[in-house]
C-alpha positions in Angstrom: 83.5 11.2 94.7 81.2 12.4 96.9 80.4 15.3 95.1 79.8 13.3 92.0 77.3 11.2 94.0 75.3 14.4 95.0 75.1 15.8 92.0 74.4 12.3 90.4 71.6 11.8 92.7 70.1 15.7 91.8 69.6 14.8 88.5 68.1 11.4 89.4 65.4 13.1 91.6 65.3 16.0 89.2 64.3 13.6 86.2 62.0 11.4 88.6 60.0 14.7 89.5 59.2 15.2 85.8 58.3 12.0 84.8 55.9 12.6 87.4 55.2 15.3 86.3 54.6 14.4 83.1 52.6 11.4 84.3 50.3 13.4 86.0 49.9 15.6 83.6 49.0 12.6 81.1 46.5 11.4 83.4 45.4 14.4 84.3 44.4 15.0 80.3 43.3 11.3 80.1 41.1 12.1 83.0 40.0 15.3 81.2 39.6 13.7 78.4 37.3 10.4 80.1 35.0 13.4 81.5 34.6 15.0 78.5 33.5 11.7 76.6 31.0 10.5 79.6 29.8 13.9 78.9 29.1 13.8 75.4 27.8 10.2 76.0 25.5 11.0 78.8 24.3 13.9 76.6 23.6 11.1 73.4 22.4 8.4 76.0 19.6 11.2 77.3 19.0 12.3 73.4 18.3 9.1 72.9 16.3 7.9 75.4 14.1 10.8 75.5 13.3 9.9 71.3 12.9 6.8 73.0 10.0 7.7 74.9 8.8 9.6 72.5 8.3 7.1 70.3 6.8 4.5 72.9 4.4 7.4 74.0 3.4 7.6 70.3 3.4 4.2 69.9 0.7 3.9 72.9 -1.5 6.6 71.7 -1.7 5.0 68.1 -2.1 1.9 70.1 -4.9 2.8 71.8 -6.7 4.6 68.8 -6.5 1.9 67.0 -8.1 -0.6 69.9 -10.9 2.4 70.1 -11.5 1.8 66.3 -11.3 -2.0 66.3 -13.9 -1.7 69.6 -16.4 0.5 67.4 -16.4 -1.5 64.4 -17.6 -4.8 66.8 -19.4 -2.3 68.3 -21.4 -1.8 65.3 -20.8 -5.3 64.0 -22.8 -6.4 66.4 -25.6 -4.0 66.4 -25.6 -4.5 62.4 -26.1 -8.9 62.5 -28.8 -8.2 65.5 -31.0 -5.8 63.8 -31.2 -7.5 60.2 -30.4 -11.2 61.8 -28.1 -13.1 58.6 -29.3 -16.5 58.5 -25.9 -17.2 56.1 -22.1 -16.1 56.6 -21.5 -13.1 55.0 -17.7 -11.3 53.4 -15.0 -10.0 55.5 -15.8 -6.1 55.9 -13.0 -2.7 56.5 -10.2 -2.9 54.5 -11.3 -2.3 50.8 -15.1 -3.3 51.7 -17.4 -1.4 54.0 -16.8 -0.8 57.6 -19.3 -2.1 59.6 -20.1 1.3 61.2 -20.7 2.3 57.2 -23.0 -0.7 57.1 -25.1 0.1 60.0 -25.5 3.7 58.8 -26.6 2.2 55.5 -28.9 -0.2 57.2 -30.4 2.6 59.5 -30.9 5.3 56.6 -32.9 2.2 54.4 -35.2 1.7 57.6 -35.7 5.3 58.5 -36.3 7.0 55.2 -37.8 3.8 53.4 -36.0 4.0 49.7 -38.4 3.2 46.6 -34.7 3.2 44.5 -31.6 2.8 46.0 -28.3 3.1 43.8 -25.0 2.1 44.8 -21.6 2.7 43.0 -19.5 -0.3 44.0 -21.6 -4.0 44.9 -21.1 -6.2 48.1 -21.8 -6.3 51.6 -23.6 -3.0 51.9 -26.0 -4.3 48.4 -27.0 -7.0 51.3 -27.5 -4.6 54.0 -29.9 -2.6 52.1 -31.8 -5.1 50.9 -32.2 -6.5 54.0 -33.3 -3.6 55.7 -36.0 -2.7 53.5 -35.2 -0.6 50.4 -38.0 -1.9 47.7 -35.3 -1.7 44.8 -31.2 -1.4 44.8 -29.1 -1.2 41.8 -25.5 -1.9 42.2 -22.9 -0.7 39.9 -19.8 -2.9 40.0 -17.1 -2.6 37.4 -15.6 -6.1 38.4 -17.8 -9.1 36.6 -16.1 -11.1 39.5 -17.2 -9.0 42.3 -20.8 -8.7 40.9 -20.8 -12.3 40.9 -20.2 -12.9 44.0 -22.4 -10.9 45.3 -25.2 -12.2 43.3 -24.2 -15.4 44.8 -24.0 -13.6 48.5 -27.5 -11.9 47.8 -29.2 -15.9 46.7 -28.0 -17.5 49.9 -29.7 -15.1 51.3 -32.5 -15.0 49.9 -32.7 -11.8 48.5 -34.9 -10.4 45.9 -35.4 -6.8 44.4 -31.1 -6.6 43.4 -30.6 -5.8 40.3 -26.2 -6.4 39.9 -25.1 -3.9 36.9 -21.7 -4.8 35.2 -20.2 -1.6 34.1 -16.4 -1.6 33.2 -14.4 1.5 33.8 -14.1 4.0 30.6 -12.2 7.2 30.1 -14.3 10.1 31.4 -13.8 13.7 30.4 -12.0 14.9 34.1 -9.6 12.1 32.9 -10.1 9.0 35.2 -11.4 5.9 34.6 -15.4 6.0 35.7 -18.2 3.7 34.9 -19.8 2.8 31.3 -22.2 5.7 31.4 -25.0 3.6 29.4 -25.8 1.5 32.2 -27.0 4.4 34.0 -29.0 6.0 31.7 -32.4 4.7 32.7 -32.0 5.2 36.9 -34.1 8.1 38.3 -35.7 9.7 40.9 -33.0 8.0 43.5 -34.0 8.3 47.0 -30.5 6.8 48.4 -27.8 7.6 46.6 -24.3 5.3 47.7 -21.0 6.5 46.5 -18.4 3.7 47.2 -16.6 2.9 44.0 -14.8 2.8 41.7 -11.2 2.5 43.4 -10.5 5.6 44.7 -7.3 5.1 46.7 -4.9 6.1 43.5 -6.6 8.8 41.8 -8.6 11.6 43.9 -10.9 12.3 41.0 -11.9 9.0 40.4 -15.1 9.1 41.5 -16.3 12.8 41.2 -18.2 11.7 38.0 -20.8 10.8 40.2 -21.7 14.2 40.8 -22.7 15.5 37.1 -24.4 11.9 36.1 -26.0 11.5 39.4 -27.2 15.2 40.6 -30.1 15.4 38.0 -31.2 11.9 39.1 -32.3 12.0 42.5 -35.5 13.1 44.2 -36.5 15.5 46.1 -36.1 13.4 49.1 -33.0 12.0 48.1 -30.2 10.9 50.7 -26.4 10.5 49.7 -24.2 8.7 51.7 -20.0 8.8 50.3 -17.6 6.5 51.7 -13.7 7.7 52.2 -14.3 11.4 53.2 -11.3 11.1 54.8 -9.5 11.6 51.2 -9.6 14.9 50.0 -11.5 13.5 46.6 -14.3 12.1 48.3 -14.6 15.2 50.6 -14.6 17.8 47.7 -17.6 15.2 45.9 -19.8 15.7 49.5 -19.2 19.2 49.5 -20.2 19.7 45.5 -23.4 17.7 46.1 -23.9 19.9 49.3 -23.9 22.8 47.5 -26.1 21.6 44.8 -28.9 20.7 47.1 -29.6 23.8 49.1 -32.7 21.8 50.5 -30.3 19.7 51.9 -27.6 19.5 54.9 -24.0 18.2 54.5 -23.0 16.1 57.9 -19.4 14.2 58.0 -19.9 11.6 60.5 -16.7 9.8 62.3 -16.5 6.8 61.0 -13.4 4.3 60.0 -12.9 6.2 56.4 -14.9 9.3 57.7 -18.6 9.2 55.8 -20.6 12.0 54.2 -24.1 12.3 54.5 -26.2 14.8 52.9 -30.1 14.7 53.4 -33.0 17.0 53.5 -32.9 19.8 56.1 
């Protein structure tokens, strides 16, 4: 009997010492296993916190680039409604119309160079700002009846003569984009400012190199361009062309909101 118990009481401790075992083997692996995923998760939890801060860094430089822009459009706001002094409220500007530091260029190039005949391809703000600032003549080309109508009604509350407001609607042109009716142009020449900012350009990159073969044979010898949206490859190719086909002249991109080309006399 007392053998029995002995050998009863073997097995017992026998199959107690492997369910330990096995126990601490199982939490051994579970504890392998809990290190391994803490691992992995400290690894995604660093991934993703250093796109994290990548992305707020980014965040903070566009941030600030855009505050920078926002501070140089007032900037030149301001400058712009002291130096021609609007007795009347005028349009929103940026966005589809000019930008004000577009504007005061305009407004400075009228004053400095003093115009006989400025053109303009696309009417509104900037067909005040010249006026204004002292160009004896402007013709605007708008292909929008309801754009050239408000600005005729923006240019008689201010009481501004010498516009002439030219309704053109957009026709097929041979580079295949839509450009303005050629006919109303037919008469305009020896341009001293030249101001490309229409038709719509944000949809078709060619749509306003017309301007170059109906406009390059109409300017004087003194002549100025100034081209909106240089920033788009379209414009930019236009300013270089005219460049190049005025080797009198000088080709300057200027820094602005929708980057601007200038080309004037050397």
């Amino acid at each position: 009997m007392f053998l029995f118990y002995n050998v009863y009481s073997y097995r017992y401790t026998l199959s107690m010492e492997i369910l330990y075992s096995v126990l601490l083997f199982l939490i051994l692996l579970g504890t392998l296993y809990c290190i391994r995923s803490l691992r992995a998760l400290h690894g995604k939890v660093a991934k993703k916190s250093e796109q994290i801060s990548r992305e707020i860094h980014k965040a903070a430089v566009e941030n600030k680039k855009l505050s920078m822009v926002a501070y140089r459009q007032t900037e030149a706001f301001i400058q712009l409604s002291n130096l021609l002094e609007f007795k009347a409220p005028i349009p929103s500007t940026r966005s589809w119309a000019a930008s004000p530091d577009l504007l005061l260029l305009i407004s400075e190039t009228v004053k400095k160079t003093k115009p006989s005949l400025v053109v303009e391809l696309g009417s509104g703000v900037s067909t005040l700002v010249s006026a204004k600032s002292g160009a004896r003549k402007v013709v605007s080309i708008d292909n929008s009846e309801e754009y050239g109508a408000k600005t005729r009604d923006l240019l008689k509350e201010h009481k501004v003569r010498g516009v002439e407001i030219r309704i053109a609607p957009l026709r097929p042109y041979a580079n295949g984009s839509d450009w303005y009716d050629i006919s109303t142009i037919k008469d305009l020449k020896k341009i001293d400012l030249l101001i490309v900012d229409g038709p719509p350009g944000s949809k078709n990159p060619e749509a306003r190199y017309p301007a170059f073969k109906e406009f390059k044979d109409k300017l004087s010898a003194k002549a100025v361009i100034i081209i909106d949206d240089v920033n788009r490859d379209g414009e930019r190719k236009l300013a270089e062309d005219f460049a190049k086909s005025l080797p009198n002249h000088t080709l300057t991109i200027l820094d602005h909101e929708k980057g601007t080309a200038v080309i004037s006399p050397r």
